[in-house]
C-alpha angles and dihedrals in degrees: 000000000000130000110186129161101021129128117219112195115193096157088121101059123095128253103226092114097273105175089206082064097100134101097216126026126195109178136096102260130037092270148061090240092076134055141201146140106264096116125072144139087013113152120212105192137172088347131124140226116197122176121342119108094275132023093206129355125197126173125167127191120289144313090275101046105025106188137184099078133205094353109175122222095180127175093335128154118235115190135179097337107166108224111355130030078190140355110201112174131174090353127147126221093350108179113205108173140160086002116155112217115192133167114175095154117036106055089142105104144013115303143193117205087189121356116191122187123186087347124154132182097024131164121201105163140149096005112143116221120194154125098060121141127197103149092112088056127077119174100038115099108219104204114191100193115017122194123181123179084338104159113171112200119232089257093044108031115173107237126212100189133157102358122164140203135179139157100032138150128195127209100194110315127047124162116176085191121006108185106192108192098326 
């Protein structure tokens, strides 16, 4: 499956944790709270995801199993989400490249550019990530590249390569890459 060239606009939804609040969904059931391996080898490409509580949330089957292989977010725009640019949980080989992440109007809570839980082979390379303002803030913990439990194993290594950020400010908080356990 491919989706290029589409607009998602969530900026009326509310910012309470809905799980419903995401533009694109790969998962098994209609919610985050749930996980299989029903999505895989789907290509996002020159869209763009602006407000909602996720931009894209993807989230396989366990840390056994994974799931929802070599899924491709490629030169998108992610604007004002509110929590999470992109979710991307028990996955396998998820490639997230030349995206541009951008939140000029919403500096008000923590925030995820791109979360990843029990994830291996993972490539997140060349994505721009700016105008984001949380000086007004403190107390929220802005955190660019998130990586949970993220082993990657010698033959599929997850590779953080050629990021970039620039006008930021940072309210108390800030991680560029924060590597939790992996």
């Amino acid at each position: 499956n491919q989706v290029k060239n589409c607009y998602f606009d969530l900026t009326a939804t509310s910012t309470t944790g809905n799980y419903y609040q995401t533009s694109i969904l790969i998962s098994n059931c209609n919610n985050s709270l749930c996980s299989g391996e029903n999505g895989s080898y789907n290509k996002f490409s020159k869209n763009t995801f602006e407000g909602g509580y996720y931009g894209v949330l993807i989230t396989g089957i366990n840390t056994s199993g994974l799931g929802n292989k070599g899924n491709q977010i490629v030169n998108n725009n992610f604007i004002d989400n509110y929590y999470y640019g992109i979710y991307n949980q028990y996955a396998d080989s998820t490639i997230i490249i030349q995206n541009n992440f951008t939140r000029p109007t919403r500096p008000t809570t923590n925030y995820f550019a791109i979360y990843s839980y029990y994830s291996k082979g993972f490539d997140i390379s060349q994505n721009q990530f700016h105008n984001m303002d949380f000086s007004s803030n403190s107390g929220a913990d802005q955190y660019i590249i998130y990586n949970s439990q993220c082993d990657g194993p010698l033959l599929e290594p997850n590779k953080i390569n050629n990021n970039l950020v620039y006008d930021f400010k940072s309210g108390d908080v800030f991680y560029f890459i924060y590597d939790f356990y992996g």
